[in-house]
Backbone as XML, in Angstrom:
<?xml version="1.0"?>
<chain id="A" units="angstrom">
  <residue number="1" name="UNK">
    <atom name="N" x="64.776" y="117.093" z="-3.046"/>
    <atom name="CA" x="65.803" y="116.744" z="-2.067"/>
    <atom name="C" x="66.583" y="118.006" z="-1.702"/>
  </residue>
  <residue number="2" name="UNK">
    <atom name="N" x="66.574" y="118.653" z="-0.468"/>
    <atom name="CA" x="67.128" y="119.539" z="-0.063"/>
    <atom name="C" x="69.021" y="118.914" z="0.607"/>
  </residue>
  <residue number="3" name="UNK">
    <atom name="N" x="69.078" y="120.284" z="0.972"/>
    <atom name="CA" x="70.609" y="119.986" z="1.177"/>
    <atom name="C" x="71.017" y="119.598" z="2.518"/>
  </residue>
  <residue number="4" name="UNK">
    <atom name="N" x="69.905" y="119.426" z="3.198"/>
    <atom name="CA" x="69.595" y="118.895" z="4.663"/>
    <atom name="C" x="69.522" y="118.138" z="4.734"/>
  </residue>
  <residue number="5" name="UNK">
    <atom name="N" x="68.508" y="117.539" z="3.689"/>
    <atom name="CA" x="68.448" y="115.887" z="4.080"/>
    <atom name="C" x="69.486" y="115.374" z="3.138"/>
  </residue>
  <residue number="6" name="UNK">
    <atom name="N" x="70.204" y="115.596" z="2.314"/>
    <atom name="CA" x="71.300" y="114.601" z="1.843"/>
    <atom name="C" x="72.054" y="114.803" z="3.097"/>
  </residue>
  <residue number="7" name="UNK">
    <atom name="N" x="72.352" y="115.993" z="3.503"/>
    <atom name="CA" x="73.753" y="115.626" z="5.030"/>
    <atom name="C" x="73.339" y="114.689" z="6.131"/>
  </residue>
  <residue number="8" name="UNK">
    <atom name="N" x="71.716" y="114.666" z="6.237"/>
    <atom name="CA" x="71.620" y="114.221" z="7.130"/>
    <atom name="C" x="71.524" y="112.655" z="6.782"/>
  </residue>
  <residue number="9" name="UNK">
    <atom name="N" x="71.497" y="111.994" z="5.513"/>
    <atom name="CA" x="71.363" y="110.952" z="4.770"/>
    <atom name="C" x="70.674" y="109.672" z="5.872"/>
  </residue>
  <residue number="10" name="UNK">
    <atom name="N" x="69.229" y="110.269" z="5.392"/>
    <atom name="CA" x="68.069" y="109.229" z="5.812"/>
    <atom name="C" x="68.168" y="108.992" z="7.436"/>
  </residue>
  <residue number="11" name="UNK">
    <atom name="N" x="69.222" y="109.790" z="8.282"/>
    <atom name="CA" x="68.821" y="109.226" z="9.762"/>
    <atom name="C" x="70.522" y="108.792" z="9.961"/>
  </residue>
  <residue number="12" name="UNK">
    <atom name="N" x="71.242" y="108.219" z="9.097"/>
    <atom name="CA" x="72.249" y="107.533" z="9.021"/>
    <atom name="C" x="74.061" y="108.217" z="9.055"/>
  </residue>
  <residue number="13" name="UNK">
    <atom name="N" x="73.686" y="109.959" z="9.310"/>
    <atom name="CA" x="74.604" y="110.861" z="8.964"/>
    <atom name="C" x="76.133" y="110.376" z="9.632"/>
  </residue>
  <residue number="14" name="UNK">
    <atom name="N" x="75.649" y="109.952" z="11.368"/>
    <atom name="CA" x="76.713" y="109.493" z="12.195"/>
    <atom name="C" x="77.598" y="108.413" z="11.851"/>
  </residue>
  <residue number="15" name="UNK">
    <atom name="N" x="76.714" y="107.350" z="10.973"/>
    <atom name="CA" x="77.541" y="106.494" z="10.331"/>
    <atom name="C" x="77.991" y="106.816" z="9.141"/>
  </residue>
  <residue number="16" name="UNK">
    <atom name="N" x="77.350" y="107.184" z="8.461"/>
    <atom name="CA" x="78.194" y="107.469" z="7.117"/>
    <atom name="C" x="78.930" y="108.972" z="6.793"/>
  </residue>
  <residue number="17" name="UNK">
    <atom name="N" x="78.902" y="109.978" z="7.738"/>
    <atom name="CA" x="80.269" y="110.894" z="7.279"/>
    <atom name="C" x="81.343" y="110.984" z="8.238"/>
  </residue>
  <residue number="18" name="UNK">
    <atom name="N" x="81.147" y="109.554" z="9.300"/>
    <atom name="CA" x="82.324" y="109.525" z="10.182"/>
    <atom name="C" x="83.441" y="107.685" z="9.154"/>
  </residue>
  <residue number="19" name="UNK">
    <atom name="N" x="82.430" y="107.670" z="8.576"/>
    <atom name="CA" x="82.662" y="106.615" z="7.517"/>
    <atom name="C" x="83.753" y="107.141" z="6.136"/>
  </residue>
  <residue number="20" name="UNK">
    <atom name="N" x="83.156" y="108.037" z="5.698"/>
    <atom name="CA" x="83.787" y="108.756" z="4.951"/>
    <atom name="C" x="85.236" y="109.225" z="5.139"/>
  </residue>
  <residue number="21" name="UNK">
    <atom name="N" x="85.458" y="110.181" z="6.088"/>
    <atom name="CA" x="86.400" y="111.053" z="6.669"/>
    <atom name="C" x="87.295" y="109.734" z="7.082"/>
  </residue>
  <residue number="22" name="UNK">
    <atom name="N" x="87.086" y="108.616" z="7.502"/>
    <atom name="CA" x="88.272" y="107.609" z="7.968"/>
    <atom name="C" x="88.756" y="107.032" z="6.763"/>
  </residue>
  <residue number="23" name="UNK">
    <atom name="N" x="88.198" y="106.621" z="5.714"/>
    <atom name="CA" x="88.352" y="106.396" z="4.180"/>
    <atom name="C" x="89.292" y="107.259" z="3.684"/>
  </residue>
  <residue number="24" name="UNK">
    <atom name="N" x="89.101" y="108.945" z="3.773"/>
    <atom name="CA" x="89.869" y="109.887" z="3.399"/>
    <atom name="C" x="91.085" y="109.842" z="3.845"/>
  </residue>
  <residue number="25" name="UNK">
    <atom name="N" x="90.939" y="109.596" z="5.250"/>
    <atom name="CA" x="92.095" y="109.966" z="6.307"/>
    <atom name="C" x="93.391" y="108.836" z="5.484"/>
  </residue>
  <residue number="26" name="UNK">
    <atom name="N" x="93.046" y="107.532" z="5.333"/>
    <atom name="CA" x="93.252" y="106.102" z="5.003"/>
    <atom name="C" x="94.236" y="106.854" z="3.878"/>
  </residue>
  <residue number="27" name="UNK">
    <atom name="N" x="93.078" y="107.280" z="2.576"/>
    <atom name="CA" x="93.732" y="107.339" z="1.435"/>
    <atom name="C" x="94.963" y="108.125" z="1.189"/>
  </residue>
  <residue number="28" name="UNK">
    <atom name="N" x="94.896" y="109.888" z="2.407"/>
    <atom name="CA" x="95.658" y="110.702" z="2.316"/>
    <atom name="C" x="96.960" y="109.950" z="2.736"/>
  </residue>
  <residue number="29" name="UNK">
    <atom name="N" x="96.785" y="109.101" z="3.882"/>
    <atom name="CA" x="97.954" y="108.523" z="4.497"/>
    <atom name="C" x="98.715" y="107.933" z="3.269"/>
  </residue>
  <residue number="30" name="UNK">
    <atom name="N" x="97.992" y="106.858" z="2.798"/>
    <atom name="CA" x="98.735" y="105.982" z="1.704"/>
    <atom name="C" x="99.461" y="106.811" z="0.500"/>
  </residue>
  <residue number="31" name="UNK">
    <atom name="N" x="98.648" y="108.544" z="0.597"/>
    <atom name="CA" x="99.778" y="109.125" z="-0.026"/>
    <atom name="C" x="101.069" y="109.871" z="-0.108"/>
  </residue>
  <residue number="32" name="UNK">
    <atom name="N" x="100.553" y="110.474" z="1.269"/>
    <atom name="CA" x="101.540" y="110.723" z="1.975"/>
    <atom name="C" x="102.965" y="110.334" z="2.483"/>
  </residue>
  <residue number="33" name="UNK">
    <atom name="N" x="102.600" y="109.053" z="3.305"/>
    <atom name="CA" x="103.281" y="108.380" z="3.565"/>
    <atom name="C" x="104.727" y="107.872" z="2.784"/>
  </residue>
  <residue number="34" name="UNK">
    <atom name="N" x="104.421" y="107.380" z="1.643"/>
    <atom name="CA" x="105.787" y="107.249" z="0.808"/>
    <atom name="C" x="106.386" y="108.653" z="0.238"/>
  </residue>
  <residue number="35" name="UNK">
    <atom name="N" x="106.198" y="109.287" z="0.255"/>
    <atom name="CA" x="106.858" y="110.461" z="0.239"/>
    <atom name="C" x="107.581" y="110.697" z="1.172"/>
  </residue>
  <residue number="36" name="UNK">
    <atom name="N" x="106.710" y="110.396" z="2.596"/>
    <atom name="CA" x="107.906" y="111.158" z="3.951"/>
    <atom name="C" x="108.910" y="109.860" z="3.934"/>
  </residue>
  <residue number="37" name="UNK">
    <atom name="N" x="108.645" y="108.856" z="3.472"/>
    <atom name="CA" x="109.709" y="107.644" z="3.507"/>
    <atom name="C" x="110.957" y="108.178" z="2.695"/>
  </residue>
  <residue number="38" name="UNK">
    <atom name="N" x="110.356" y="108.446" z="1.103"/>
    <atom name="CA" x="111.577" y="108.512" z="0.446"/>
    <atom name="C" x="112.187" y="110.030" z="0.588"/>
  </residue>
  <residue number="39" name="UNK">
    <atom name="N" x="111.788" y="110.858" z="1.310"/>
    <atom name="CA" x="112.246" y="111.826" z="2.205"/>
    <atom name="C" x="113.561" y="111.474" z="2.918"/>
  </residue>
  <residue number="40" name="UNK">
    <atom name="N" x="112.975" y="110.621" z="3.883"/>
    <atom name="CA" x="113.933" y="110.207" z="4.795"/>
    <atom name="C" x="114.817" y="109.315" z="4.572"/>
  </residue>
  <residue number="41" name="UNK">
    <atom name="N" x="114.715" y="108.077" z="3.308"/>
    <atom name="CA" x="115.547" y="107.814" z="3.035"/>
    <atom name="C" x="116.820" y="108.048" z="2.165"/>
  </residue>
  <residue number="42" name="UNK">
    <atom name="N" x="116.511" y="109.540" z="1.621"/>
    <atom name="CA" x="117.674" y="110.273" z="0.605"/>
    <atom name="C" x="118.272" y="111.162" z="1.255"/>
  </residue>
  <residue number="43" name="UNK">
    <atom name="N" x="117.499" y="111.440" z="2.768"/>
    <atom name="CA" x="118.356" y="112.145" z="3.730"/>
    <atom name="C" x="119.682" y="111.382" z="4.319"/>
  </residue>
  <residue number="44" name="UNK">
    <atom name="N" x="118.980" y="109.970" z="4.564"/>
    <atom name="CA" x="120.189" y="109.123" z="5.141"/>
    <atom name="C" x="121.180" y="108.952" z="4.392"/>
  </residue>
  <residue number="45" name="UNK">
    <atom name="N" x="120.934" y="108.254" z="2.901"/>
    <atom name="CA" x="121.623" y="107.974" z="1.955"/>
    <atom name="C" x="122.824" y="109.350" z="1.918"/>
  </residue>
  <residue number="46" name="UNK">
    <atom name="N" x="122.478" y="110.414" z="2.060"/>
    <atom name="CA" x="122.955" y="112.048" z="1.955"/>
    <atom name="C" x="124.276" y="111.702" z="3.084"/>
  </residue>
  <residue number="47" name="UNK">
    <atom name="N" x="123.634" y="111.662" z="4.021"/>
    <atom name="CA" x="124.519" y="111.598" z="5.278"/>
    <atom name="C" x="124.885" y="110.491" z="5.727"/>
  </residue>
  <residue number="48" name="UNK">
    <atom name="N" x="124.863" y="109.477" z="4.730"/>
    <atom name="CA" x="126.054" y="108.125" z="4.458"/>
    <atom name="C" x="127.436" y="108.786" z="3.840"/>
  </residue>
  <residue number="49" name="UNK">
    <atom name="N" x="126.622" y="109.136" z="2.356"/>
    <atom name="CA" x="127.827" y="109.603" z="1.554"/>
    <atom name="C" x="128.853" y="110.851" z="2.419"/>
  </residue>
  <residue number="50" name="UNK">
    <atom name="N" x="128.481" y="111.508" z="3.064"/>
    <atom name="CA" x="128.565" y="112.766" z="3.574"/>
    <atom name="C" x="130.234" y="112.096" z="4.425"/>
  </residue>
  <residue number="51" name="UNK">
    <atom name="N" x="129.391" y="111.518" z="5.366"/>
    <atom name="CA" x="130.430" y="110.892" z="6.247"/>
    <atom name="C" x="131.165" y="109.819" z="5.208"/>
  </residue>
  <residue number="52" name="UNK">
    <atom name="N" x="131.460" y="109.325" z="4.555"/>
    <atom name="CA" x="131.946" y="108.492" z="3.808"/>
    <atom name="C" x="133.078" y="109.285" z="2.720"/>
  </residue>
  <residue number="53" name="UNK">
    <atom name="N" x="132.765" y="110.473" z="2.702"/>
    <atom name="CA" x="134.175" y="111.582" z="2.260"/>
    <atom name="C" x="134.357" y="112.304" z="3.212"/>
  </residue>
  <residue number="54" name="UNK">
    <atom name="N" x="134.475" y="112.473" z="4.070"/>
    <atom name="CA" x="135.095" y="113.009" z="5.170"/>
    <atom name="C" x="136.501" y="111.960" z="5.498"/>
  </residue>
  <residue number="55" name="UNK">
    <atom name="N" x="135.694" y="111.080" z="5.916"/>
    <atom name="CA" x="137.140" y="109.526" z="6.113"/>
    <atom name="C" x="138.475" y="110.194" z="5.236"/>
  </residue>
</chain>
């Protein structure tokens, strides 16, 4: 088995490494994602308190 035909996997390459890469895309998101949340929500929380001693 060369390294050609695993990429090209049996004829089937178009479906399965555009298959892949959306899986990836999926997983990075789901990790991502709560991070930029609790990002943004300790920013707000920040600039609750912020304005809340100023008063």
């Amino acid at each position: 088995m060369t390294l050609q035909s695993f990429l090209e996997m049996g004829g089937y390459a178009w479906y399965v490494w555009p298959s892949y890469g959306i899986t990836f895309l999926v997983l990075l998101i789901n990790v991502l994602w709560p991070i930029v949340q609790r990002k943004q929500f300790f920013r707000q929380l920040w600039l609750k308190q912020k304005r809340g001693q100023q008063r």
